[in-house]
N, C-alpha and C positions, 0 to 999 in steps of 0.2 A: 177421786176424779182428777182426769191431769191438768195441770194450772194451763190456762187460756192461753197466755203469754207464750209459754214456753213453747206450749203445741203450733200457736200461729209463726215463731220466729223459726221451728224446725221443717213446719212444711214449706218456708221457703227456700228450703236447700239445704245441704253439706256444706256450702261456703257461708252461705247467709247466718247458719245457726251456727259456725263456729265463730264467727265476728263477734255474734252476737254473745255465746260461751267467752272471749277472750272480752269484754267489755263487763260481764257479771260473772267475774271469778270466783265468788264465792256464794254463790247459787247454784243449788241442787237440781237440776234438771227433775221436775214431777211432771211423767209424761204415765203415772198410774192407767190403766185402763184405756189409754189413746189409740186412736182405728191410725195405725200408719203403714196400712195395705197396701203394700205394693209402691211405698216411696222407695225412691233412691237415695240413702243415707251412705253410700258410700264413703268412709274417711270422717264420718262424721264424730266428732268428740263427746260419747254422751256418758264419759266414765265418771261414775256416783249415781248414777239416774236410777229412777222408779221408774221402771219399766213393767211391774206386776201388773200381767192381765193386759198387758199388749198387746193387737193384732199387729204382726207383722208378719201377715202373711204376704209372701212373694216380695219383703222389702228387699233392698242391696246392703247390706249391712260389709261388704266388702269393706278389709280397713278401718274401721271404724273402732274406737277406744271405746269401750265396755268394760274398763277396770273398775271392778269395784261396782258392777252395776246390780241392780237385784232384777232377773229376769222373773222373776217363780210365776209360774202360772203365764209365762206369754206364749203365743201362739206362733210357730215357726213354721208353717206348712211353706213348702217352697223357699222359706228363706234362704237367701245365699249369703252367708258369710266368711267365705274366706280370707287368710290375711287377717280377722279380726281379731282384736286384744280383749281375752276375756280372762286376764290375768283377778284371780280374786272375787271375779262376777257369781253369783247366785242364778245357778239355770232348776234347781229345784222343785218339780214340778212343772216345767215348760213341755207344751205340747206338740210331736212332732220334731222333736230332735231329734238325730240319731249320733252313732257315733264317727262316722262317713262325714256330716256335717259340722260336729265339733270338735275332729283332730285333721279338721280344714282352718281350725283360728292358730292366732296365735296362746301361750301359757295357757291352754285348756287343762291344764292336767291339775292346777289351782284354783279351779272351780269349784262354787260347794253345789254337787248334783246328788241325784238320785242313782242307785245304785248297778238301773240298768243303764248307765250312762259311764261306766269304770270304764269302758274302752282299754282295760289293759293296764292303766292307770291309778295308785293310790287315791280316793276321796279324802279331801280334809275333813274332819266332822265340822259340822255347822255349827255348833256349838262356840267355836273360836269366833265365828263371825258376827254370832248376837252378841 
C-alpha cells in the first residue's frame, strides 16, 4: 500500500510534492498501488518511486523524472507522458503502454520492459536491475 504521506503531499501538486521531494531527499517515494487517475503530475520528480500497480489512468506525466522508478504492473490507459525521464525506470508488465507512448519519453530505450515493448530498441535484462 502507498505511504499516506507521500500520496497526501503528491496530490497536492507538481509543485507542492517537489518542495516537498527537495525537503525529504532521502526518501523513497511509496506511491505502491495509489489511484492517481487523472492527476496532473506534470514535471513532477518521482525518480525511485514505487509506482507498482498504479492507476494512472489519464494522469499528465509530462516531464516528469521517473528515473529509476519501478512502474510494473501500473496502469497507463490514456496516460500522457511525453518529455518524461524514464531513464532506468521498470515498465515491466505495465498496462496499456504502447510504443507511440514510450518513445514519447525521454532514455526510453533504458528501460527494463517486456518484450513487446522493444519499439526497435535493445531491452536491458532485468536481471542488472535486481
Amino acid at each position: 500500500m502507498a505511504d499516506e504521506t507521500h500520496l497526501a503531499a503528491l496530490k497536492q501538486g507538481a509543485r507542492a510534492w517537489n518542495e516537498w521531494r527537495a525537503a525529504h531527499p532521502d526518501t523513497r517515494p511509496n506511491l505502491f498501488g495509489a489511484s492517481l487517475r487523472g492527476l496532473d503530475l506534470a514535471n513532477a520528480d518521482l525518480a525511485g518511486g514505487d509506482l507498482r500497480e498504479a492507476d494512472l489512468r489519464g494522469a499528465v506525466l509530462s516531464g516528469a523524472i521517473l528515473v529509476g522508478a519501478n512502474l510494473a504492473g501500473a496502469n497507463l490507459f490514456k496516460a500522457v507522458l511525453d518529455g518524461a525521464d524514464l531513464s532506468g525506470a521498470i515498465v515491466s508488465g505495465v498496462r496499456f503502454l504502447n510504443c507511440a507512448q514510450l518513445m514519447a519519453t525521454r532514455n526510453w530505450q533504458s528501460t527494463f520492459r517486456d518484450s513487446d515493448l522493444a519499439c526497435g530498441a535493445a531491452i536491458p535484462p532485468i536481471a542488472d536491475r535486481l
